[in-house]
Steps between C-alpha positions, in 0.01 A plus 500: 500500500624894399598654799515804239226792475405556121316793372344403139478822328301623147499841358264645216701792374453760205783338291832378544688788607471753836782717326254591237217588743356159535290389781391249730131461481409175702736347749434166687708377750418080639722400806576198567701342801439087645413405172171655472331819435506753748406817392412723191512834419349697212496839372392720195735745443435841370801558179418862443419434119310367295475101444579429157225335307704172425621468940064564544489214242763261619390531895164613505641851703353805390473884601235411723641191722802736645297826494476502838819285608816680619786565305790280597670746706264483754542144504866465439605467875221227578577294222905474580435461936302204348794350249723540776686196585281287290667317195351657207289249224395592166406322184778734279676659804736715259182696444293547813838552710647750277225718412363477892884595605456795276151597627672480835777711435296791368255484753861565713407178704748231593602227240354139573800287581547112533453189272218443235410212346406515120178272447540450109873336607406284771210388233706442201752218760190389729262453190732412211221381280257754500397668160560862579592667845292828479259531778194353343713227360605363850185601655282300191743181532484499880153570577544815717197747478583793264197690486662800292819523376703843497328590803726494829272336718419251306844433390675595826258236667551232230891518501500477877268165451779404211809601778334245776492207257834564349573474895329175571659321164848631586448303859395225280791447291775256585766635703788356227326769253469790749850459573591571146251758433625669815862512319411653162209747642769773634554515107093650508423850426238493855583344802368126468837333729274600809184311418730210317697492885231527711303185284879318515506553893135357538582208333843383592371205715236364239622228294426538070146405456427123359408689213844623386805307421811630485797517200820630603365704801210667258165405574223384240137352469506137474346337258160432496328132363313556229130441535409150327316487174113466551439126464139573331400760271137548310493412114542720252160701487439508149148604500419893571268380777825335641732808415269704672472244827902510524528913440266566807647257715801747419300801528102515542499804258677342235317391194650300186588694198452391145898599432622335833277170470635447140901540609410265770352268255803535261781532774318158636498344129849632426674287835287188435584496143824603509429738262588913438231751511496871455279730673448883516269619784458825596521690838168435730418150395697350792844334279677385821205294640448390125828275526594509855180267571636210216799493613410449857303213376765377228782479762257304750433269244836399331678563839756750254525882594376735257697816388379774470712815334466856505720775351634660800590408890288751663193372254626150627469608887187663409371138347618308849292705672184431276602126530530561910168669542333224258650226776335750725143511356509119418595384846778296369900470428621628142892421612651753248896605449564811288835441326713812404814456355830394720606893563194631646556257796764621778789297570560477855890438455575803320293713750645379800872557356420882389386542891851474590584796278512838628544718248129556462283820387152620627308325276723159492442519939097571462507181243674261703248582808229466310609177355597356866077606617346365126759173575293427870193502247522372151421158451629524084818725523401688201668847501221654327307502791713772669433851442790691477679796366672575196799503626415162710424296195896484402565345857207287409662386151802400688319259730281324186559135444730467272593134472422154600783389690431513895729452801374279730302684742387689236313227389224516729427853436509527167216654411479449066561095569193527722298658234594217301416190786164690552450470087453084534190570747372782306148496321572860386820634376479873431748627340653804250540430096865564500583235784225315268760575183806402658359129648654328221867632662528395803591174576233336650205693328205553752198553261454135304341257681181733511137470475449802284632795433356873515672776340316808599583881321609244287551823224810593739662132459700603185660834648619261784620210267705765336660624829610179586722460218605896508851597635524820615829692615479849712795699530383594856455174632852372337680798650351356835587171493852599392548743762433213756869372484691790520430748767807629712303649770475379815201262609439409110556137404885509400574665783348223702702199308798696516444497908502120471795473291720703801384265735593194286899665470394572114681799371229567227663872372624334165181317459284771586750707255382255256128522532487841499705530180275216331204643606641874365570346186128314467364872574683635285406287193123535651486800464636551174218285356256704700641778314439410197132367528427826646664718186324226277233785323154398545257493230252730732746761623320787257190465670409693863546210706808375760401132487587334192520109356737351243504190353906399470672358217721219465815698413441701816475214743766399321789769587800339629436668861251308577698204534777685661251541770466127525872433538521753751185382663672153533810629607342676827295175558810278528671802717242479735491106511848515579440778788249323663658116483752565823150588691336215400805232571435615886041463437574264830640794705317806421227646730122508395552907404816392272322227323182755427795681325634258344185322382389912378849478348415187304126615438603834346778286290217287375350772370732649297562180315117537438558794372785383277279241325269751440761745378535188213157423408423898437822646359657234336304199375342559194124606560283218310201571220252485758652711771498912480738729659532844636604804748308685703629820637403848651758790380450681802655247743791304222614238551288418828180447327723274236258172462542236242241268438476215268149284409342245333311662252182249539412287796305222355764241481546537869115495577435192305800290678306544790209435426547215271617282737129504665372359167258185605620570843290762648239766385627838487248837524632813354282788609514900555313793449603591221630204283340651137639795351154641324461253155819363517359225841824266446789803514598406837469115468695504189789711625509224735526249264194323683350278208243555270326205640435667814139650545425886611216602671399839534231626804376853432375649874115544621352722288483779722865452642600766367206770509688695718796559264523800274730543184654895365664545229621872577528634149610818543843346629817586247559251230819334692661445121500842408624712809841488713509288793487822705202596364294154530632504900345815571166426369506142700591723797248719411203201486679341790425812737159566384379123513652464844314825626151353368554183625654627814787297462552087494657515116720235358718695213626176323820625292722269256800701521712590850630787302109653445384408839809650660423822286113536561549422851790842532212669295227472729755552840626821304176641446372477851123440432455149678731664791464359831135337468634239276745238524718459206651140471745417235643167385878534498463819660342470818686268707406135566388179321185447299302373752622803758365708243180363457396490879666860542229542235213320676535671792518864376150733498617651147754348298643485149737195417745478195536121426685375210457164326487259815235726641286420164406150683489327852366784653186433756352840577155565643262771327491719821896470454526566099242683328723590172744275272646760236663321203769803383593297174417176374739237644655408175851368576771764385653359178805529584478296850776243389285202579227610275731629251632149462155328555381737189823407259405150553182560407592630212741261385178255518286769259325584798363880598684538812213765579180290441683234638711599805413860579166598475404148687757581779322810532164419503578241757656745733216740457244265616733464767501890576095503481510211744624692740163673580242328542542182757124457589150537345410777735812720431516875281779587331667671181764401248624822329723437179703775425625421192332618202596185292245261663219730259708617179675168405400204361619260773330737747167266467695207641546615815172626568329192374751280734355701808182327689193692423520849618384855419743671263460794455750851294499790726715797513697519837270808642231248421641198648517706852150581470396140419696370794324785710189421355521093594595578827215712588284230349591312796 
């Protein structure tokens, strides 16, 4: 128990800065001492302006709530007696400390002085998993009563209820792990070595729960048994009647749909006959259940697990959780394993060794705590269940799995071979289409003795067949690896084997002499080769953009330095061998902190010869008919942005390998959303090289699905052939602000080109007219992943977001969430993308059209995509907006419109799209 007295504090406030004549306008103060709730203390605060509208919008505060309050001087003495000697809490201390020390000072009042305690740290190590650690995010996930956010009672009152059970679970954790969270937290920016002390003092006499094993001092979650498959299951229910008996045992309100009863039928027919079947079925007609039901059955019956793939992990951790809350609803065990590939898994080994290392930074310190609480709790070691920061996810790459071969004791904790035992016992294994791509690899493939097979967003397989075979090489992340060998300074990894050579006797200064000239000369030659791929001219350098693409040409791969690089490369590689061999001739005799060197030694040397094999198969081999290759590169940061990348030009080959050898074996079900592109319904299936033989089936939704959805061609737009780039941006701006002000915000701006999105984005922050209200969020601007962006999205009043292609698709938004999609330009694949520029010269060395057959179809299929994005239920509004004059004036213009489901299309000019959008919502 805290002996400690902790004040919980929240302040509204004008803005962000009392220098600039901000003001507090609400402060809340919770105390808490014993572990519980003591006291509160509230007050309005008079700021001696006006609120601004969007601080009245984002707390609910206006002119009339603090008419009558005081201003904070007459407060400013009561408020700091209170703080005094308590330890200050905060969720964000950096603000409400600074801007309340500043209030103090001008008030001429004594600073606040002792310890705080930040509450977004202590969540990010305590709750390593959670999705997002704003307020509401923690609150939401932890069931703790936020009544109104942005209000200090509320939130004052709710992070005090978050600070007592970070409390309780720190008391809970075994001591082992408080121990070594104690070490690293003096590295923390609040003061957490208090509450990590006082929780290590409580429980120095307890002895490591049953539930926790132990692995070189570091506790973990043992493994649990995995529930037993049911031993009876119902029949197939192939009569609606049935269907409908099975839904509502599920869920009362379900009722079978014409789509999902027929992809039952056919997912059914497809595993007992062994047999391929492709279906399309829109959103709304319940796809998941559709299959997830037959293959429940199907792996009951033949006693063989059925796999199911999707296109990317978080859609596969989405899919386990449908699967666990079917178990749920059916009373009964689905025992499922989701199977990512071998890196996404932590290995235990490499983790504990980089503890011993103490060279770490802020972020690499917050990591490893986190990892030691999400360790106590995961029962699948996969490393995408911990949320952490940017800088966190390159101490993350370093503890990935990276091979097979386990010491002893690592054996048992080894989380990937796990995932593999569980597999045998499986009736479900959910996994990703590239792990799904590479099966045929590894050496004992996991996905053949199977039931069935379901390949869901099965229109994403190809992109992820090609990425398998893709080799990619980054200047940046070669640099990195390089630099891993050879740094002098002290606490850095030659530093530490040069320690162990003194204390064997070794005189290492003519060794060391050696590496360092080797590794001089490899840099050398490096860079020289760097040089001249970055003086290489680029066919795109004439046109206003930084980022430009190249395919390369034999004689330039070619250029003798390229394989000086090599023999340079292999030089340092033997020089570091050699360094490292006196080290490992005394393994026996080293401590446990010099073998984590020398075993980082060995990793890092591993590495490299990766790299040098690499180094071969892009720059020297000779790059076969059905392979394409270029350079990537950004002239404003040469050679860093330097990336090479080299691709098979089609994926079908790969595709059909797999799936060939499930001929006669099992039934396989490809199935998406969007699996026709408009007339052409086999585009995707071909590209796949699935067979002719193979059936499609295509599901149109209820007929009033889409009544909600309505279609605007805004004609008044600039023709984007005929006017500058400059020119087009500005009007997109221009539509942008004005849709996003009739609509009051929740716009998705879907963009092809980084370049354009980057542009419009700077256009509408320059011209101040969404200022403050709005919440701009940018893909490859704003910081953060994809799905960071999206919930920063979800969970803003009024927001615009600038996706590019990957935001075209896989994106789940409710209508009270997004009320706009605006297409900018129709998603026709630049020509000069080098995939598609090879694709096309293919084409035509067939007597193909590479436009009728390769680009219009590509971008009808993503537009679908892009209009899918609106409308997820039958009782949602919404409106897709298409910018781009071409959709009306050319003659392919019809194909897109005819591939959407039935909506209302209708030509406006932009002042009359804002009234229309006025005019539905007042309809309402």
């Amino acid at each position: 128990m805290s002996t400690s007295k902790y004040a919980v504090v929240d302040l509204e406030t004008t803005g962000h800065s009392p220098s600039k004549g901000d003001r507090i306008i609400q402060i809340a103060i919770v105390f808490i001492e014993n572990n519980q709730i003591i006291d509160t203390y509230m007050r309005y605060v008079h700021p001696q302006r006006t609120i601004p509208p969007f601080i009245h919008q984002l707390t609910s505060i206006g002119d009339e709530d603090v008419a009558d309050a005081p201003p904070f001087e007459e407060i400013a003495e009561e408020v700091a007696d209170m703080l005094a000697g308590c330890v200050f809490v905060a969720h964000n201390t950096d603000f409400d400390v600074s801007f309340l020390q500043k209030e103090l000072v001008r008030c001429r009042v004594s600073k606040w002085q002792g310890k705080k305690i930040d509450t977004v740290e202590l969540a990010k190590i305590l709750y390593p998993t959670l999705p997002g650690y704003r307020l509401q995010d923690i609150a939401e996930a932890l069931n703790i009563p936020l009544h109104q956010a942005h209000r200090a009672d509320d939130d004052a009152k709710a992070t005090a209820e978050f600070f007592l059970k970070a409390l309780a679970k720190i008391h809970d954790l075994p001591k082992e792990t408080l121990g070594r969270l104690h070490e690293r937290s003096f590295a923390m920016k609040s003061d957490l070595s208090t509450l990590f002390y006082e929780g290590l003092r409580s429980v120095q006499s307890k002895e490591t729960a049953n539930e926790y094993s132990l692995f070189r001092g570091i506790p973990y979650r043992k493994e649990q048994e995995m529930a037993p498959c049911p031993t009876e299951l119902p029949t197939f229910p192939s009569s609606d009647e049935t269907k409908e008996q099975f839904l509502q045992k599920i869920n009362a309100k379900y009722h079978v749909r014409r789509g999902q009863a027929e992809l039952m039928d056919l997912t059914w027919q497809a595993f007992v006959e062994k047999k391929q079947v492709a279906v399309e079925i829109p959103t709304g007609v319940g796809k998941t259940m559709g299959y997830l039901i037959p293959s429940i059955i199907q792996a009951s019956a033949t006693k063989k697990p059925i796999v199911i793939s999707t296109y990317t992990n978080h859609l596969v951790d989405m899919l386990a959780e449908e699967v666990q809350n079917l178990g749920k609803a059916l009373q009964m065990n689905i025992p499922t394993t989701v199977v990512k590939g071998m890196a996404n898994y932590i290995s235990f080994g490499k983790f504990e060794e980089l503890l011993r290392f103490n060279d770490e930074v802020y972020d690499d310190s917050i990591t490893i705590m986190q990892v030691l609480v999400w360790l106590t709790e995961t029962t699948t070691g996969d490393l995408d269940e911990v949320n952490v920061s940017g800088g966190g996810q390159l101490f993350i790459d370093r503890i990935r799995k990276r091979s097979m071969k386990l010491k002893r004791d690592e054996r048992v904790v080894d989380f990937y071979s796990r995932t593999l035992e569980r597999c045998r016992n499986s009736m479900l294994l959910l996994t990703n289409h590239a792990m799904l791509m590479n099966d045929k690899e590894r050496h004992t493939p996991l996905f053949q003795s199977v039931g069935g097979l379901v390949i869901d967003e099965a229109h994403q397989l190809y992109q992820a067949a090609i990425r398998t075979q893709e080799q990619v090489f980054s200047f940046t992340n070669w640099k990195y690896v390089m630099s891993q060998l050879n740094s002098f300074s002290n606490g850095q990894l030659l530093f530490d084997i040069q320690e162990i050579l003194t204390r064997f006797h070794f005189n290492h200064r003519h060794s060391t002499e050696k590496l360092q000239s080797a590794y001089d000369a490899f840099m050398l030659a490096f860079d020289e080769s760097m040089l001249i791929l970055a003086n290489t001219k680029m066919e795109q350098e004439n046109r206003r953009t930084t980022r430009s693409v190249k395919p390369l040409k034999k004689h330039l791969l070619q250029h003798e330095s390229f394989r000086v690089v090599l023999r340079k490369l292999n030089d340092f590689l033997h020089a570091a061998e050699n360094y490292i061999r006196p080290v490992q001739q005394h393994a026996s005799e080293l401590t446990l902190d010099e073998q984590a060197a020398l075993n980082e030694w060995l990793y890092w040397l591993d590495e490299m010869k990766i790299k040098a094999v690499d180094w071969v198969e892009l720059f020297l081999e000779d790059t076969e008919s059905h392979m394409t290759i270029w350079m990537e590169r950004d002239s404003r940061s040469l050679p860093g942005s330097l990336q090479i990348k080299k691709s098979p030009i089609h994926a079908a080959s790969v595709v059909r390998s797999f799936i060939d050898q499930f001929e006669g074996q099992a039934g396989i079900v490809w199935t998406s959303g969007t699996l026709t592109a408009g007339q052409d319904e086999r585009f995707v299936l071909d590209q796949m090289g699935v067979p002719e033989t193979v059936p499609i089936y295509v599901f149109d939704a209820p007929s009033d699905f889409y009544a909600g959805a309505n279609t605007f061609i805004v004609e008044d737009m600039p023709d984007i052939q005929q006017v500058s780039d400059d020119e087009y941006i500005a009007a997109v701006a221009d539509a942008l602000i004005q849709t996003a002000v009739a609509i009051d915000g929740r716009v998705f701006a879907l963009f092809l080109s980084h370049d354009m999105l980057k542009k419009t984005y700077e256009e509408i922050v320059d011209s101040e007219s969404l200022q403050d209200e709005y919440t701009l969020i940018a893909q490859g601007v704003s910081s953060g992943s994809r799905h960071k962006l999206l919930k920063t999205f979800k969970q803003s009043e009024k927001a615009i977001l600038f996706g590019t292609t990957s935001f075209w698709e896989g994106v789940d938004v409710p209508s009270d969430e997004l009320s706009a999609v605006v297409v900018v330009r129709l998603p026709f694949t630049s020509p000069e993308e080098p995939l598609f520029k090879a694709r096309s010269a293919a084409l035509q060395a067939e007597q193909k059209n590479a436009f009728t057959h390769l680009g219009l179809p590509e971008a009808i299929l993503r537009f679908r995509q892009g209009f899918g994005r609106l409308i997820r239920s039958s009782d949602e509004q919404g409106f897709f907006i298409i910018l781009d004059r071409r959709i009306d004036t050319k003659s392919y213009g019809k194909s897109f419109l005819n591939a959407l489901p039935q909506s209302h299309v209708k030509k406006v000019s932009l002042e009359s799209l804002v009234n229309e959008i006025e005019n539905c919502y007042t309809d309402l």
